[in-house]
C-alpha positions as CSV (number, residue, x, y, z in Angstrom):
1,X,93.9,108.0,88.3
2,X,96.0,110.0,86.3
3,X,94.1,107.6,82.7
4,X,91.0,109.4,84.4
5,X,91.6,112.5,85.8
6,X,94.2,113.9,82.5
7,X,94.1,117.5,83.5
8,X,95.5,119.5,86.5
9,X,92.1,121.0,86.4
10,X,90.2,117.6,86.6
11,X,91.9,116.2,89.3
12,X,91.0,119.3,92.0
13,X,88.0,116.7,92.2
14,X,89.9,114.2,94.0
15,X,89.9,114.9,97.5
16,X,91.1,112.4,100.4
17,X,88.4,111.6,103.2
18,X,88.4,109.0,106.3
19,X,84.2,107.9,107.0
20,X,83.8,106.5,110.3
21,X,80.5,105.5,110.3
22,X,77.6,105.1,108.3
23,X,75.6,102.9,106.0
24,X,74.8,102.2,102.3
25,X,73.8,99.9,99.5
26,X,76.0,98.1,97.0
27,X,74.6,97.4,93.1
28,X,75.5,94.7,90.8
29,X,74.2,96.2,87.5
30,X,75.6,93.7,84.7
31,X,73.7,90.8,86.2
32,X,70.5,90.0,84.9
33,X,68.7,90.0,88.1
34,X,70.6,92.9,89.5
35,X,72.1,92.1,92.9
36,X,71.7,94.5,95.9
37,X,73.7,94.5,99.2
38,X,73.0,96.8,102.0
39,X,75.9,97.6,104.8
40,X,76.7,99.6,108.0
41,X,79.9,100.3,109.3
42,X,81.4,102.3,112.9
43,X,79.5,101.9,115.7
């Protein structure tokens, strides 16, 4: 992260979480016919 995030500054945006649940939607942009997954996850 640190290649990324090169400042003290920039890297106040890295913040640790834990996401229990929820759902969302994967892309696959560099294929010609874009793939698209959808997942849930928790209860």
């Amino acid at each position: 992260m640190y290649e990324i995030y090169t400042t003290d500054e920039s890297r106040q945006a890295l913040t640790v979480f834990q996401i229990y649940e929820g759902i969302g939607e994967w892309f696959d942009l560099p294929k010609k016919a874009i793939e698209r997954f959808g997942f849930s996850f928790g209860k």
